[in-house]
N, C-alpha and C positions, 0 to 999 in steps of 0.2 A: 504494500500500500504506500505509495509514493507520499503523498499528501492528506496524512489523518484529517484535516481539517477542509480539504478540499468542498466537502460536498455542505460545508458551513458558508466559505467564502463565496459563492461560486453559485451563479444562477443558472436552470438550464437555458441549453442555447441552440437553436437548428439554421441551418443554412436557408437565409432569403430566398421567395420562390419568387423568380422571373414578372416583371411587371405584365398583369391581364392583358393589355392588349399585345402587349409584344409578341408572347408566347402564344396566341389567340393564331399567329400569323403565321406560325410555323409546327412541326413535329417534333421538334427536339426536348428533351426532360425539362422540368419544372424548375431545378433548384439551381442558385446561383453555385459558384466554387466554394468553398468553406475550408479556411486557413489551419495552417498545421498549428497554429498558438490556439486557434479556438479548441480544436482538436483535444491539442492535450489538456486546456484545462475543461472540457467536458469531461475525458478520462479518469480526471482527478476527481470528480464525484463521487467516482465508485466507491463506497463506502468498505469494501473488501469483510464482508459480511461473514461472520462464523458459520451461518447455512444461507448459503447464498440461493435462493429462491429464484434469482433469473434463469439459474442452470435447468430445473424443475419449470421452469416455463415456457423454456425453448426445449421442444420435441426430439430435439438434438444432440440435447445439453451441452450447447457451446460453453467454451472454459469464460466464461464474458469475464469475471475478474483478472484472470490471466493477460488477456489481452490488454483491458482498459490500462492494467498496473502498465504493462511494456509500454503499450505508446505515450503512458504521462514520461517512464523517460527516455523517451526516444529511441527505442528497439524495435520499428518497424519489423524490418525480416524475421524476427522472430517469432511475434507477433501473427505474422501471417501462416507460419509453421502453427500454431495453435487453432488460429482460424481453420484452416485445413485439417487440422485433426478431427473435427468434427463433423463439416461442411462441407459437401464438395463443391457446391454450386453461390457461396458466397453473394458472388456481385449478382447474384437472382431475389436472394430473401432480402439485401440489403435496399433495393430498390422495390418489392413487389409484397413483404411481410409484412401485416399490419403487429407485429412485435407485440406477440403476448409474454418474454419474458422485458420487455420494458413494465409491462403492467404490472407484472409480478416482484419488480422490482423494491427490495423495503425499502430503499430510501421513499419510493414512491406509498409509503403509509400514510403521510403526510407534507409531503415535498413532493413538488414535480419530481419524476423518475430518471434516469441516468441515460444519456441520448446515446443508448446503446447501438439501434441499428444505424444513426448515423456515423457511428465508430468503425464499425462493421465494415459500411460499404467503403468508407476510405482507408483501409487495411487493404482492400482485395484490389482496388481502383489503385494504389501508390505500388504496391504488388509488380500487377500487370505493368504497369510504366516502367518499372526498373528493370523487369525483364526478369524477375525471381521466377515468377511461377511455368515452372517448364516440364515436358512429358515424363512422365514418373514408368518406364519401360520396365514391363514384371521380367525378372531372372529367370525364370522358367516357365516354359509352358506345360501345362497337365496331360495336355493332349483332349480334354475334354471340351464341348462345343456347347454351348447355351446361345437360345434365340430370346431376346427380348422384345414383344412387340407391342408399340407406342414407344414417342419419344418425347413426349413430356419429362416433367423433374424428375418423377418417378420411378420411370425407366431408364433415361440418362442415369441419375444417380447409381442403380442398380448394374447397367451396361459396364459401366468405370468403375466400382469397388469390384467387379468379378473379372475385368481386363486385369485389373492390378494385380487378382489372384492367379494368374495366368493361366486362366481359361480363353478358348477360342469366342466372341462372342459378338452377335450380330442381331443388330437393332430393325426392325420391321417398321415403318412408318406410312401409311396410307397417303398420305400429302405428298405434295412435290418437295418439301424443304423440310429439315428434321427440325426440333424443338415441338410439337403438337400445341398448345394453348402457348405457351412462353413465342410461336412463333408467329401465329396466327388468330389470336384473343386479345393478347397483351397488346394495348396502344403504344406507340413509340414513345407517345411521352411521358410514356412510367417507364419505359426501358426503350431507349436503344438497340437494335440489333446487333450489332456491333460486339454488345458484351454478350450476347447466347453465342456469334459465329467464331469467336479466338477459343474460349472454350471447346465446342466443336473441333476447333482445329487441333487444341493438345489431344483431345478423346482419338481423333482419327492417326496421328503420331504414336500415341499409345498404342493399339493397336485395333480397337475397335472400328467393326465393320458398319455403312449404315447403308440401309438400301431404303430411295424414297420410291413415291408409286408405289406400293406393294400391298395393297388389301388384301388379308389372308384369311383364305376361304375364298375369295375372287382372281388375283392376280397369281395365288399362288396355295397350291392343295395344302388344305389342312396338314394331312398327312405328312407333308414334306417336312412340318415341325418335329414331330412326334418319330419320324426316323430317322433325321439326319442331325438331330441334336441330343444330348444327353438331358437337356432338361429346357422348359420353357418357362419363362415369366411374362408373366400379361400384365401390362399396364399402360390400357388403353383410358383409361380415365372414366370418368361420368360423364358422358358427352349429352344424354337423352333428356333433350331440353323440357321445362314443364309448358306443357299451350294454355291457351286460355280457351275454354270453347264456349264460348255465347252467342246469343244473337248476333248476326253480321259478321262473324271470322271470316266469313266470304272473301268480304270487299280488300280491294286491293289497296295497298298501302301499309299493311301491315306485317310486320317482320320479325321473326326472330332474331336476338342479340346478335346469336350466334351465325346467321345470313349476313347480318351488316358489318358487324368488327371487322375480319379479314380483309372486306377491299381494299381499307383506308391503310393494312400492311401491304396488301399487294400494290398499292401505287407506290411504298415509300421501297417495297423493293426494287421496283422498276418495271411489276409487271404489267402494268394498270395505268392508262393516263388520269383516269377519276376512278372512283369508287363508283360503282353498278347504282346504289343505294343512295341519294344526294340528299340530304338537309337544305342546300341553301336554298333562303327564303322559302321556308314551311314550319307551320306549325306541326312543332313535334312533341310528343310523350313519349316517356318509356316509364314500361309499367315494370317495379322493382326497386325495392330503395338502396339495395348490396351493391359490391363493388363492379361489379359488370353493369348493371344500369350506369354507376358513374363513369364508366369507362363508353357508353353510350353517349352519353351527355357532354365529355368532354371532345369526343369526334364528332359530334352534328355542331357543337358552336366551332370549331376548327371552319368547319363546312358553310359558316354564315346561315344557322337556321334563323327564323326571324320570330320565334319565341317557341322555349321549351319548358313544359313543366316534368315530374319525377315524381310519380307516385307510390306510398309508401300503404299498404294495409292494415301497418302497425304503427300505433300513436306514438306519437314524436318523442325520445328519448330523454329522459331528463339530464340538464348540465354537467349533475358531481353522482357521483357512486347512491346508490339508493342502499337502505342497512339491510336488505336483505340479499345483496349481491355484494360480499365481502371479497375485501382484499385475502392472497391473491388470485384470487377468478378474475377471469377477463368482466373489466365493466362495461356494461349497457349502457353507456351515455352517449349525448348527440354529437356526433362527430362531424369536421368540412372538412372535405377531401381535396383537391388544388384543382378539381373539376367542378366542386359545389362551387368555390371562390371563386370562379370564371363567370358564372352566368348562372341564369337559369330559375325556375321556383320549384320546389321540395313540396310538396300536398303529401297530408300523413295520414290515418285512420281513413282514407279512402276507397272505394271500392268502384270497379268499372263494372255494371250491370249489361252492357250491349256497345256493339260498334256501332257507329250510325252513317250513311251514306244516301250518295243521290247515282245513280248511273252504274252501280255498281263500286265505287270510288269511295273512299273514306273520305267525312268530313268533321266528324267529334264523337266525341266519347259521353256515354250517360252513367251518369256516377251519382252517386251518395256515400255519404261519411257513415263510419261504421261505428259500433262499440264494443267493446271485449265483454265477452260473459264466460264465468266461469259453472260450469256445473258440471257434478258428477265425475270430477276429476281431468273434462275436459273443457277447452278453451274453445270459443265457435267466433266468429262476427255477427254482430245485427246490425240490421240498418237502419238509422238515425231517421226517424217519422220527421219529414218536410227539408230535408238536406240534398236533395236531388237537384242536379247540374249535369247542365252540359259545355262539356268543354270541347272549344274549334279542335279539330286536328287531323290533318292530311298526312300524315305517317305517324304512324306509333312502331315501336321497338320495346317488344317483351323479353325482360329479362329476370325473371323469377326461379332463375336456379336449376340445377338439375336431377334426375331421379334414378342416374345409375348407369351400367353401361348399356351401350345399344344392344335390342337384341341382336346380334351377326349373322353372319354365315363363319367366322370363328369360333364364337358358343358354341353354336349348335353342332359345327364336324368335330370340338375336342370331348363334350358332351359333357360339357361345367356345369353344376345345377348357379340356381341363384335363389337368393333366401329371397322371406317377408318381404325385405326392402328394397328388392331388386338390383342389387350388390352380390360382388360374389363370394359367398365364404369360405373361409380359411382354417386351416387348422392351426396349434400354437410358431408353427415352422412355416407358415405362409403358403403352407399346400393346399390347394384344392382339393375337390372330387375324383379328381383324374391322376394319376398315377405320374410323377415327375414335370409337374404340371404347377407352377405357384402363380400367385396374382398379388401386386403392391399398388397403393398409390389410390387413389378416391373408387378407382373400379372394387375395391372389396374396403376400402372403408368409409366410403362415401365421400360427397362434394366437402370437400375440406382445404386447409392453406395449403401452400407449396412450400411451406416446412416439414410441413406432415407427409406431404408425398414424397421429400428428399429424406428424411428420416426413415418413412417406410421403403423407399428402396435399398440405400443403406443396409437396414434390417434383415430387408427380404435376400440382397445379395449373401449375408452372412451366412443366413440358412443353407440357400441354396449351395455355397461353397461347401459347407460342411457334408451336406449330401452326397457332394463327387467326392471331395477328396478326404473325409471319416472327421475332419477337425477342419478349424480356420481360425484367423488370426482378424479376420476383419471385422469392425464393432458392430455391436448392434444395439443403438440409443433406445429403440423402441420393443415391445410384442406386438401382435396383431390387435390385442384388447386391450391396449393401454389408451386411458377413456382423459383426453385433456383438460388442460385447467381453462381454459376459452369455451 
């Protein structure tokens, strides 16, 4: 602990985000630079805690004190050695985590919390500049072959602790370009491409294989998994979007999230002169108050819509921690995200009863405000007698989350069952139903952060090593049932 008194003297501090209109005008990230003096003394907060509680909040259990201590005094490289013990993917949670071990944080009992993930991502970001982080080539190979398919966190993570095992090991990806949501969900400006493609580049140095195009069960038999590898990991995520089905779904104008994000990557990769999907000047909603709605909201104002509201089901979150959501659980309070501070209006405890349209065409939404009622252990909405409105709008954009993976044509030819919740289960080793068969990552434990899904491949590579080769060496932060503090 560099400076016992640090997190006395010392207010927290984050890096200025980009003036609204400037950033309105382009795709590049939100935050200004943030200096190696702020740096260290936000490091110095770290209270260096007898049970440090951030490790327990990160799914990961990053060494967070480890770190914080090095860079108050200046041991970067080291630093990023600790990083990496735990993380592979860094420069991903550091820009894309909502930091439940910042919440978890005790100074944060009653002090702002310790600006852990912005430590984070300038450990990995000063890293990469210096040229430290370079391919970690496994001394021997097993001889044995694992298929991983999806290339989200999940599987990436999973791909790279079992390359490093030196296993043979090859990434299945349905898209033209690897990364699965980190490449084609994520807006640029919460993340840069840039930081998923150098990573990329050490995975493929490594020795990891990645083949795009390849929908399996379509482009490529089932079977060919199941004979030509010694074991399979699935970790195609939760892609199966929830609709809305009411009166009017018909009319056109209406889209899911997950139709519209991609374009606005495909133009910034070059493939696209505009996005299929346009905002400017239209009234838009997207219905979802999470973090994909605002990742909605922040591409249509990019786009010049000419007014967007966001609606939310659930009443408006209160300010500070309520007492019966105690520290450290993740608190339920109202958050602005760098896409609410752009633009736009937030409607909470609302409900869309029907599309409404003239020609076929969407032109507003009919709604009324709801109320929470609890009975018999469950929680319903009502509708608020005389609260009905209708609101203009020529494109709406649903983004209310997902409910598991799709059902495939890879289900069905490995013959994976899926539970109650439409996920796939696992046994304590990440096995499925199927015989050399494991699943990581939101597909068997549902829509969750990309900490949990780099954690659970992590995890699930452990297993998996241990299965070929009788032992392993590589960690395993999480089980399949370990149920989070968020």
């Amino acid at each position: 602990m560099g400076d016992p008194r640090g997190f006395i003297k010392h207010d927290r501090l984050l890096p200025d985000r980009r003036a609204v209109p400037v950033r309105l005008r382009d795709w590049k990230e939100v935050y200004e630079p943030f200096s190696e003096e702020h740096l260290q003394t936000q490091a110095s907060r770290c209270m260096d805690c007898g049970i440090p509680f951030c490790n327990e909040g990160c799914p990961l259990g990053n060494l967070i004190p480890d770190w914080n201590d090095l860079i108050w005094h200046g041991h970067w490289r080291e630093a990023i050695e600790r990083l990496h013990a735990t993380n592979n993917f860094p420069e991903f949670t550091g820009r894309l985590c909502p930091a439940p071990c910042e919440e978890a944080c005790v100074l944060g009992i009653d002090e702002p919390p310790v600006t852990i993930k912005q430590v984070e991502v300038s450990i990995v970001d000063r890293a990469w500049d210096e040229g430290w982080i370079t391919p970690l080539i496994p001394t021997e190979n097993t001889g044995r072959r694992v298929a991983v398919v999806g290339s989200g966190p999940a599987g990436l993570a999973a791909a790279q602790q079992l390359t490093r095992a030196g296993h043979s090991v090859v990434v299945f990806e349905r898209a033209d370009r690897i990364g699965g949501l980190l490449r084609y969900g994520i807006p640029e400006f919460k993340m840069e491409k840039r930081h998923l493609d150098r990573r990329l580049a050490q995975m493929e140095a490594e020795g990891t294989e990645f083949r795009t195009n390849t929908s399996v069960g379509v482009d490529l038999e089932v079977e060919s998994l199941t004979s030509d590898f010694d074991a399979v990991v699935l970790a195609c995520g939760s892609t199966q979007w929830r609709d809305l089905p009411i009166p009017g779904r018909e009319l056109t104008g209406i889209h899911q999230a997950m139709e519209y994000l991609p374009g606005s990557n495909r133009v910034q990769e070059g493939d696209l002169d505009a996005n299929p999907i346009d905002a400017e000047g239209r009234d838009v909603i997207v219905i979802g108050g999470g973090d994909t709605g605002a990742d909605c909201l922040g591409t249509a104002l990019r786009q010049g819509a000419r007014s967007i509201h966001q609606f939310e089901i659930m009443p408006r979150p209160p300010d500070e921690r309520p007492d019966a959501n105690p520290w450290p659980t993740w608190p339920m309070v109202y958050r602005v995200s760098s896409a609410h501070e752009e633009g736009g209006v937030r409607e909470f405890a609302i409900n869309t009863s029907e599309f409404v349209g003239v020609d076929g065409a969407l032109t507003a939404l009919r709604t009324h405000r709801v109320a929470q009622v609890f009975a018999d252990n469950r929680m319903s909405f009502e509708p608020v007698e005389g609260t009905e409105r209708d609101f203009p709008a020529d494109l709406v954009f649903l983004a209310m989350g997902f409910t598991g993976p799709e059902r495939s044509e890879l289900l069905h030819g490995l013959g994976v069952e899926l539970d109650a919740r439409g996920t796939v289960p696992r046994d304590e080793d990440f096995r499925t139903s199927v015989d050399d068969v494991y699943v990581c990552g939101d597909m068997g434990r549902g829509q969750s952060l990309i900490v949990w899904a780099i954690a659970e491949g992590r995890s699930c590579a452990a297993a998996v090593d241990r299965a070929l080769s009788g032992s392993s060496h590589l960690p395993a932060s999480i089980a399949p049932t370990t149920v989070p503090l968020r």
